[in-house]
DSSP file (Angstrom, degrees, kcal/mol; ACC not computed):
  #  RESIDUE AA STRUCTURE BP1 BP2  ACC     N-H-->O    O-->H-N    N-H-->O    O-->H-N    TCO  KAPPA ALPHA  PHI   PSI    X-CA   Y-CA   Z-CA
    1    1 A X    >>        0   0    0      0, 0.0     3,-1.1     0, 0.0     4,-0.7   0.000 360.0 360.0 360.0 -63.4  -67.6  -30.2  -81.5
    2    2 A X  H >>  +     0   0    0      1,-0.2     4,-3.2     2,-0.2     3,-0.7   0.800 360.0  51.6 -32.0 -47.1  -69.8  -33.4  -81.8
    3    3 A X  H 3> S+     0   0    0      1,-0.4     4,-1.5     2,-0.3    -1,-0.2   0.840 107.1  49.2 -84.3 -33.7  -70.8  -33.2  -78.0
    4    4 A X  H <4 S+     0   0    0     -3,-1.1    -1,-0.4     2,-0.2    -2,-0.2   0.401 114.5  51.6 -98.6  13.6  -72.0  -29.4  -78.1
    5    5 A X  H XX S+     0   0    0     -3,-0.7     3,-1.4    -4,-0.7     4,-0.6   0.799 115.2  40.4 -98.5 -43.4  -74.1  -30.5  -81.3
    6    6 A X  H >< S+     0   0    0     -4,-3.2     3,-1.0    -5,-0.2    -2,-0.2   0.844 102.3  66.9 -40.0 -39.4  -75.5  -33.1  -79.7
    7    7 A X  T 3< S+     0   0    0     -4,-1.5    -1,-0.2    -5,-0.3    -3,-0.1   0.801  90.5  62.8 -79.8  -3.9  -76.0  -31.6  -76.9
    8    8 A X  T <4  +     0   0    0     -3,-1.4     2,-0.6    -4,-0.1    -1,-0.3   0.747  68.3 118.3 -77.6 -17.1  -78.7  -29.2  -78.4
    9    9 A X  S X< S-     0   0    0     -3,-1.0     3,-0.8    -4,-0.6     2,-0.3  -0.657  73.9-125.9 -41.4  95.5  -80.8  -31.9  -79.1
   10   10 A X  T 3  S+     0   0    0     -2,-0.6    -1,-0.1     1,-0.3     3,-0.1  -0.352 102.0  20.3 105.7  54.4  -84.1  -31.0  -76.8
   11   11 A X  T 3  S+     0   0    0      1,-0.5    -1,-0.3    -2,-0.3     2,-0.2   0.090 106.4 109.8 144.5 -37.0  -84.6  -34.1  -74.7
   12   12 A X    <   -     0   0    0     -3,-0.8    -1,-0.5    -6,-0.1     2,-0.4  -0.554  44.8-162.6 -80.4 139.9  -80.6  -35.6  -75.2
   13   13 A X        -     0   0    0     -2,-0.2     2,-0.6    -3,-0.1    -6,-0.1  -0.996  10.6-148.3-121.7 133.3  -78.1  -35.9  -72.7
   14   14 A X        +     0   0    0     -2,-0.4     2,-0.3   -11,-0.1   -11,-0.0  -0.808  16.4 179.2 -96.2 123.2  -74.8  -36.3  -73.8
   15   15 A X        -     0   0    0     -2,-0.6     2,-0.5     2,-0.0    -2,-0.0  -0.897  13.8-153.2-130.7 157.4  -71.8  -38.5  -71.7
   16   16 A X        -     0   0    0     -2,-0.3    -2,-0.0     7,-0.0   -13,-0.0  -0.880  11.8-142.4-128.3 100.4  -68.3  -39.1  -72.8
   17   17 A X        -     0   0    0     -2,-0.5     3,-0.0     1,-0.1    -2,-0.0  -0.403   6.5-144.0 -91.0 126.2  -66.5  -42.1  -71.4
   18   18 A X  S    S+     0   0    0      2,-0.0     2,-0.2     5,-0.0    -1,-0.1   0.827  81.3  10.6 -52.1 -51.7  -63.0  -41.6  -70.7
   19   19 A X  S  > S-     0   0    0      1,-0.1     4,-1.2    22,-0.1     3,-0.1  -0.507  84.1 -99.3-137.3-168.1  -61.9  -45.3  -71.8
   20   20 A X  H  > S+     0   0    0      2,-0.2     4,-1.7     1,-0.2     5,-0.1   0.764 125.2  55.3 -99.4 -27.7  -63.7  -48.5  -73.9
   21   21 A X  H  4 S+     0   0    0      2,-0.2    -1,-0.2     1,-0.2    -3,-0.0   0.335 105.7  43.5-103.1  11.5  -64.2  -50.0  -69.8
   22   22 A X  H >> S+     0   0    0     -3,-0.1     4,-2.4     3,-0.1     3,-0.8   0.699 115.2  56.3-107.6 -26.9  -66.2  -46.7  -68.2
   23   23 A X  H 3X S+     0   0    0     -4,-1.2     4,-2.3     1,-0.3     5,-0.4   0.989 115.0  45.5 -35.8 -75.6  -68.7  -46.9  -72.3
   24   24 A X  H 3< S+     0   0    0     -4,-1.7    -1,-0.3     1,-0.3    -3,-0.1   0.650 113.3  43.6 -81.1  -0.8  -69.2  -50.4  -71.0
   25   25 A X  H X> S+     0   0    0     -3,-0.8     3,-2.0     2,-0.2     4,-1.8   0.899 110.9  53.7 -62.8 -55.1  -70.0  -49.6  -67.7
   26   26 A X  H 3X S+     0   0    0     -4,-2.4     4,-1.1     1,-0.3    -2,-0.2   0.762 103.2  55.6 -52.3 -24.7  -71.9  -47.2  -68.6
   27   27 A X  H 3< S+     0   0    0     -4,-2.3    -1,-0.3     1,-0.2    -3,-0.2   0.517 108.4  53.4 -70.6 -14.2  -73.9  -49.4  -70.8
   28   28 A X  H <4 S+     0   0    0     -3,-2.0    -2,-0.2    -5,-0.4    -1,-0.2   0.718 115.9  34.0 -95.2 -13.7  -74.4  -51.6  -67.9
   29   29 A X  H  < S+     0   0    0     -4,-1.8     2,-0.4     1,-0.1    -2,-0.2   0.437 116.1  52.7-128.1  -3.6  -75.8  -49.1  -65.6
   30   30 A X  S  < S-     0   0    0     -4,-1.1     2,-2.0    -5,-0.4    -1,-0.1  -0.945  72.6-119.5-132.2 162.0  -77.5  -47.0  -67.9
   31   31 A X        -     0   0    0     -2,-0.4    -4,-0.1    -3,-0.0    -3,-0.0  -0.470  44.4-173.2 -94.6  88.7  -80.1  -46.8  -70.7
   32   32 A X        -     0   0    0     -2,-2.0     3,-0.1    -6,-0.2    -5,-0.0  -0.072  27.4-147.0 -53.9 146.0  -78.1  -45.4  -73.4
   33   33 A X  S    S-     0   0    0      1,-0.5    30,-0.4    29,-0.1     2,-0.3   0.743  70.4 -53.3 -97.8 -14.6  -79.4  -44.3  -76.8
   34   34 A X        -     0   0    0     28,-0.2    -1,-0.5     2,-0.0     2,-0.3  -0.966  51.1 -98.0 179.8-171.5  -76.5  -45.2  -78.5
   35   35 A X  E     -a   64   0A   0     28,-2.2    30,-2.2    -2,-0.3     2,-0.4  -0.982  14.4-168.0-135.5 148.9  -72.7  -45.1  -78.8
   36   36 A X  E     +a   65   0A   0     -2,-0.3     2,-0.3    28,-0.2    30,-0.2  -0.940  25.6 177.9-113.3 128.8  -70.4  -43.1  -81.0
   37   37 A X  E     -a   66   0A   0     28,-2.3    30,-2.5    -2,-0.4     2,-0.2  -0.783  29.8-123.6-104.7 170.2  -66.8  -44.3  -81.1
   38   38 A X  E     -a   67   0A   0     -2,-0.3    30,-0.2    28,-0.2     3,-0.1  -0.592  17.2-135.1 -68.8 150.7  -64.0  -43.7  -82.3
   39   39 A X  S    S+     0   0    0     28,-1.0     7,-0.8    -2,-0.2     8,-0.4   0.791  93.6  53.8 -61.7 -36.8  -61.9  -46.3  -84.4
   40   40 A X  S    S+     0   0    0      5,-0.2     2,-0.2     6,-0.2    -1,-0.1  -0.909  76.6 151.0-128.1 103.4  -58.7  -45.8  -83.0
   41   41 A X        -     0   0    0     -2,-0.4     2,-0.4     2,-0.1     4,-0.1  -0.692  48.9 -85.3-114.6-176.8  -58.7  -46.1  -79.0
   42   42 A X  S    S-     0   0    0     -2,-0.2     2,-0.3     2,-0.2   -22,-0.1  -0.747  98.1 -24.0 -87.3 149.7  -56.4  -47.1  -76.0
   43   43 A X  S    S+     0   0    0     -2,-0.4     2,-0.9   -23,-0.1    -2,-0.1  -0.224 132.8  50.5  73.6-105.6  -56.6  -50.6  -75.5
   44   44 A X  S    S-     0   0    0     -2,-0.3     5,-0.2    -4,-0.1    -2,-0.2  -0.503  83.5-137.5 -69.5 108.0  -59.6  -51.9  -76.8
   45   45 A X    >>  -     0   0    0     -2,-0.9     4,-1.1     1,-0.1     3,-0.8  -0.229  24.8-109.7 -69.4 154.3  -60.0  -50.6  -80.5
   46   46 A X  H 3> S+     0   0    0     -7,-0.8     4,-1.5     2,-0.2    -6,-0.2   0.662 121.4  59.3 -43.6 -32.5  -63.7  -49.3  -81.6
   47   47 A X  H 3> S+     0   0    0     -8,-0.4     4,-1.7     2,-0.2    -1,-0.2   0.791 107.9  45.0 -84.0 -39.3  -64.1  -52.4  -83.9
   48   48 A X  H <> S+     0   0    0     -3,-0.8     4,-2.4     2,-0.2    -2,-0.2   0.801 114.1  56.0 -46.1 -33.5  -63.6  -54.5  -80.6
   49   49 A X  H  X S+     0   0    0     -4,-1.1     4,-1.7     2,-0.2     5,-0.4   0.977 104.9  45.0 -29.9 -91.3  -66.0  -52.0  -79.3
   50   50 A X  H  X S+     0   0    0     -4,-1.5     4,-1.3     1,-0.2     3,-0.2   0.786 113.5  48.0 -46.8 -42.6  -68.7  -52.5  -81.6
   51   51 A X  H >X S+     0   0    0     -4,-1.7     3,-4.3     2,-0.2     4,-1.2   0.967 107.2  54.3 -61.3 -69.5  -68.7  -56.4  -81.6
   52   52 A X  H >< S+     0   0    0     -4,-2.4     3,-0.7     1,-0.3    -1,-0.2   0.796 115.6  44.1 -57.6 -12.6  -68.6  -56.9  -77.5
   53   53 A X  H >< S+     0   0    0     -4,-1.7     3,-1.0     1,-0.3    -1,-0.3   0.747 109.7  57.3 -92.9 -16.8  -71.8  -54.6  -77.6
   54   54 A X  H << S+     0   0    0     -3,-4.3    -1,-0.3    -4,-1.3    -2,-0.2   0.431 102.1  56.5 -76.1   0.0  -73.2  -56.6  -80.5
   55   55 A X  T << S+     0   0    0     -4,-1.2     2,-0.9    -3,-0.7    -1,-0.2   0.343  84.0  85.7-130.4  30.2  -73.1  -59.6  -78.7
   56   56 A X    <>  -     0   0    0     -3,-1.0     4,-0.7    -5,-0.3     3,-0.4  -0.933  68.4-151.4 -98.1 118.8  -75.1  -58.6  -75.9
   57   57 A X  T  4 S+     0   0    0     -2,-0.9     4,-0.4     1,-0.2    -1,-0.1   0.791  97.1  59.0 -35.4 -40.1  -78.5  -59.2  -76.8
   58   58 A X  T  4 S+     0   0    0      1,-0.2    -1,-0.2     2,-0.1     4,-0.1   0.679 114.7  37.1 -67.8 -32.8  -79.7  -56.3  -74.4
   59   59 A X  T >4 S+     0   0    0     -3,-0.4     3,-1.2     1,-0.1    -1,-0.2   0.503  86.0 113.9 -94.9   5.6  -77.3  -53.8  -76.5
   60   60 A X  T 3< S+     0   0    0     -4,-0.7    -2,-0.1     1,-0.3    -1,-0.1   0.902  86.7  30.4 -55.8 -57.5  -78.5  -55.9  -80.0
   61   61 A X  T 3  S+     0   0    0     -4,-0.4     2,-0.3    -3,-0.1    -1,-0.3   0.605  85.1 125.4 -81.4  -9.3  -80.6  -52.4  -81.4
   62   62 A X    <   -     0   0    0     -3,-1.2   -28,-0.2     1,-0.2    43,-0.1  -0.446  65.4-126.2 -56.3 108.7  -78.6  -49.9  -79.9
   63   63 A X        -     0   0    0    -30,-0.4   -28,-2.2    -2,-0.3     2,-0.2  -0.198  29.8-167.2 -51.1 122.3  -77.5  -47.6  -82.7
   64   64 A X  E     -a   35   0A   0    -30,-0.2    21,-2.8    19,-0.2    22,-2.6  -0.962   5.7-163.8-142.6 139.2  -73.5  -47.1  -82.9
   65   65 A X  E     -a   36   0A   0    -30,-2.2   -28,-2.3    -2,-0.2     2,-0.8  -0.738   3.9-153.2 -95.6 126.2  -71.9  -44.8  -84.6
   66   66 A X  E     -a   37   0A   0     -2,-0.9    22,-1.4   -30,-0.2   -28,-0.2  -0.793   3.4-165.7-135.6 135.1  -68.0  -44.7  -85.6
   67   67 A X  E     +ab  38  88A   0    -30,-2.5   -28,-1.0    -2,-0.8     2,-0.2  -0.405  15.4 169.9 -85.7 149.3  -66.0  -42.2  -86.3
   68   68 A X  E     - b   0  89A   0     20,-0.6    22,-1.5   -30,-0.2     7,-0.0  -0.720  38.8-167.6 175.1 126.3  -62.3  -42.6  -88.1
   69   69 A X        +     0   0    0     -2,-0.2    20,-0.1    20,-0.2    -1,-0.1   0.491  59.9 133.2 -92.5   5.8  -59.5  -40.5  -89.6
   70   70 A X        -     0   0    0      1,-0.2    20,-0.1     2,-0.1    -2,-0.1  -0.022  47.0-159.3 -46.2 144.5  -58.4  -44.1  -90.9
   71   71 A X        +     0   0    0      1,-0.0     2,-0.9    18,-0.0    -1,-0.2   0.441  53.8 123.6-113.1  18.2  -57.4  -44.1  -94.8
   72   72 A X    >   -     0   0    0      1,-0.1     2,-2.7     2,-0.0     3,-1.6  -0.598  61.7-147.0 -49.5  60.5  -57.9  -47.6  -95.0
   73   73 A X  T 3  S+     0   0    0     -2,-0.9    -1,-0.1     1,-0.2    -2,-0.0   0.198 101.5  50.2 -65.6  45.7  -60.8  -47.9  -98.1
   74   74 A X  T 3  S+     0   0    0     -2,-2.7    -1,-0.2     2,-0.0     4,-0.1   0.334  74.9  91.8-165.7  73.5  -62.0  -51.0  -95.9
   75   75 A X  S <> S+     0   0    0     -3,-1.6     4,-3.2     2,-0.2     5,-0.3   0.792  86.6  52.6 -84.4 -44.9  -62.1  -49.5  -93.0
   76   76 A X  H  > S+     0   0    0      1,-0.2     4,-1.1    -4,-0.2    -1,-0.2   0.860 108.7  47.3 -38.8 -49.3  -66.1  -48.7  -93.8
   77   77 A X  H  > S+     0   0    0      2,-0.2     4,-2.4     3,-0.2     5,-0.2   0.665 109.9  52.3 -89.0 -15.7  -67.0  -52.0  -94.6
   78   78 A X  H  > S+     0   0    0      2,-0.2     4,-0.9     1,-0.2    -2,-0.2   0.887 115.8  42.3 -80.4 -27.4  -65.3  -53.8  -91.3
   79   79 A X  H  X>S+     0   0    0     -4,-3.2     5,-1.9     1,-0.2     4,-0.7   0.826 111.1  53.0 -97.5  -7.0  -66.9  -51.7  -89.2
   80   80 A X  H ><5S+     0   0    0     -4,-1.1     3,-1.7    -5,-0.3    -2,-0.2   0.959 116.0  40.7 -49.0 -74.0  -69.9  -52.1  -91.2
   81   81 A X  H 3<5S+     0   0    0     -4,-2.4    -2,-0.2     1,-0.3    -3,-0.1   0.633 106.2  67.1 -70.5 -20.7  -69.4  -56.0  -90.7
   82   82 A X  H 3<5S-     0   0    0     -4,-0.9    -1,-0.3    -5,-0.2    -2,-0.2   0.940 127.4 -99.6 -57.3 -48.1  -68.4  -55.5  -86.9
   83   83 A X  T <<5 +     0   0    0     -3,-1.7    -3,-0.2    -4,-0.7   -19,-0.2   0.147  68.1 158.4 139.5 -41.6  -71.7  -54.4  -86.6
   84   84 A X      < -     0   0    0     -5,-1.9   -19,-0.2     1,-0.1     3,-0.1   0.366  38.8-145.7 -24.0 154.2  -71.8  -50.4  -86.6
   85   85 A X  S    S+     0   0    0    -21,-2.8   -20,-0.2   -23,-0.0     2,-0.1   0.810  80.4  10.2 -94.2 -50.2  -74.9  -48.9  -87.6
   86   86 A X        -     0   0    0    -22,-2.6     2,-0.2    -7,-0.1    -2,-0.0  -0.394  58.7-148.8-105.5-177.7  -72.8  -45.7  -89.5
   87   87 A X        -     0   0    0     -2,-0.1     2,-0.4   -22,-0.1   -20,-0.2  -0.669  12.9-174.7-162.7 126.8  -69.5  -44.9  -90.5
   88   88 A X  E     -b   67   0A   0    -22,-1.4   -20,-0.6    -2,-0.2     3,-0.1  -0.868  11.5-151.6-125.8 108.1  -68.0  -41.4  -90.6
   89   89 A X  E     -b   68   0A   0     -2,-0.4     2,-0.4   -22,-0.2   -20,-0.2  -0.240  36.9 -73.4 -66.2 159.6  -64.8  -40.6  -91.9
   90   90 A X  S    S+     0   0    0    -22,-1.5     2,-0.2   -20,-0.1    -1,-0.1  -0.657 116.1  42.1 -86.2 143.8  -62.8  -37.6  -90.7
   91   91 A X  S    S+     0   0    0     -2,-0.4     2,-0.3    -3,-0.1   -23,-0.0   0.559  89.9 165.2 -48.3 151.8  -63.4  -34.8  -91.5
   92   92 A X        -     0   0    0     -2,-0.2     2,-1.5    -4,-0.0    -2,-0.1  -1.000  41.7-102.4-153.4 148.8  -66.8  -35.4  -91.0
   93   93 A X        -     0   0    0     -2,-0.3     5,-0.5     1,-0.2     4,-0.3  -0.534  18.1-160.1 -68.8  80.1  -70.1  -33.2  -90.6
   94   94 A X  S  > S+     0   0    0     -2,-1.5     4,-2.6     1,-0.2     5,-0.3   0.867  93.9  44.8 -30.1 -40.9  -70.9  -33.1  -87.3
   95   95 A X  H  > S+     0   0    0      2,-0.2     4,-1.5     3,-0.1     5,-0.3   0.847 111.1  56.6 -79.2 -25.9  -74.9  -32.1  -88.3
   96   96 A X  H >> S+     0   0    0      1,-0.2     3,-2.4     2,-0.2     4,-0.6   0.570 111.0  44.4 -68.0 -94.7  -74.7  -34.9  -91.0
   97   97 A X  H 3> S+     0   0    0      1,-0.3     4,-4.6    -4,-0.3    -1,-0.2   0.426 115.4  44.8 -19.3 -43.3  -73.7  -37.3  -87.8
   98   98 A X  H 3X S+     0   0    0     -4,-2.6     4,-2.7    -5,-0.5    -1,-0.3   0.890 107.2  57.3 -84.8 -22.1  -76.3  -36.0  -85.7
   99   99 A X  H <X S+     0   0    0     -3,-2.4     4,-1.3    -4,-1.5    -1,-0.2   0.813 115.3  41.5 -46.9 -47.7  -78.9  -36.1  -88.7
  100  100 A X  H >X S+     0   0    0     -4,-0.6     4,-1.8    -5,-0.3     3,-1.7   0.964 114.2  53.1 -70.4 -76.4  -78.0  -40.0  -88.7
  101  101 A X  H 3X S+     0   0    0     -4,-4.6     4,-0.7     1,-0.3    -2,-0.2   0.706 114.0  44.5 -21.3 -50.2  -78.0  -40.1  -84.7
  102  102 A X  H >X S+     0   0    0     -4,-2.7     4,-2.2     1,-0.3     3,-0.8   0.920 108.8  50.8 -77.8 -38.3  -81.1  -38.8  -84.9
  103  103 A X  H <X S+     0   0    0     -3,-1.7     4,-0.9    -4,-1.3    -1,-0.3   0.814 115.4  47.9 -54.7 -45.4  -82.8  -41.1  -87.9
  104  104 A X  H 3X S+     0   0    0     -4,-1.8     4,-1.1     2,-0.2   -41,-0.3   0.552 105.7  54.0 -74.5 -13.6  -81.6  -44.3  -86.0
  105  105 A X  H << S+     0   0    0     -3,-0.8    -2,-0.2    -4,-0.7    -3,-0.1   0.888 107.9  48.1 -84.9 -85.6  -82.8  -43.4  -82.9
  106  106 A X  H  < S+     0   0    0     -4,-2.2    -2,-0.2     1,-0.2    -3,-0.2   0.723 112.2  55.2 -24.3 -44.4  -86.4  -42.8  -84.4
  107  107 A X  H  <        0   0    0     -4,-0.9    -1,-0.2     1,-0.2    -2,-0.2   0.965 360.0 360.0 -51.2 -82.9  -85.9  -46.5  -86.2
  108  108 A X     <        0   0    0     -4,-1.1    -1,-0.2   -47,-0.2    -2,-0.2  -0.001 360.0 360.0   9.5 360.0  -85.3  -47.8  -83.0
């Protein structure tokens, strides 16, 4: 759902990284406008996510967004302190997300 709202965006192209190690390729080999994760991955969890791209300098403004059906109340504020730019729990508004995407982008 997220990807075909995104993907109407006028300008955007949208890519979907299989795993947390083709997102950071792809962050090496492209100029991304941001990342959306998930919380909950294989391997490397989203909150690992958000830090190793917070400590590149190159990725420092990149708007990331993370997504989580976690019920954790402080699941917001770690990923908040990780670094995230957003947090949206599930269920979540895909046009509220992209409304953010788009508002951070614009910062940027």
């Amino acid at each position: 759902m997220l990807e075909i709202v995104l993907g109407d965006v006028p300008g955007w192209t949208v890519s979907v990284a299989p795993t947390v190690e083709r997102a950071l390729q792809m962050l090496d080999s492209s100029e991304l406008a941001a990342v959306i994760t998930d919380l909950h991955l294989p391997g490397m969890d989203g909150l690992e996510l958000v830090a190793h791209v917070r400590a590149h300098t190159r990725w420092a403004k990149i708007p990331i967004l993370v997504i989580s059906g976690d019920a954790d109340p402080g699941t917001p504020e770690r990923v908040r302190a990780a670094g995230a730019s957003a947090f949206f729990a599930k269920p979540y508004s895909p046009l509220a997300m992209r409304h953010k995407l788009e508002e951070l982008i614009d910062a940027r």
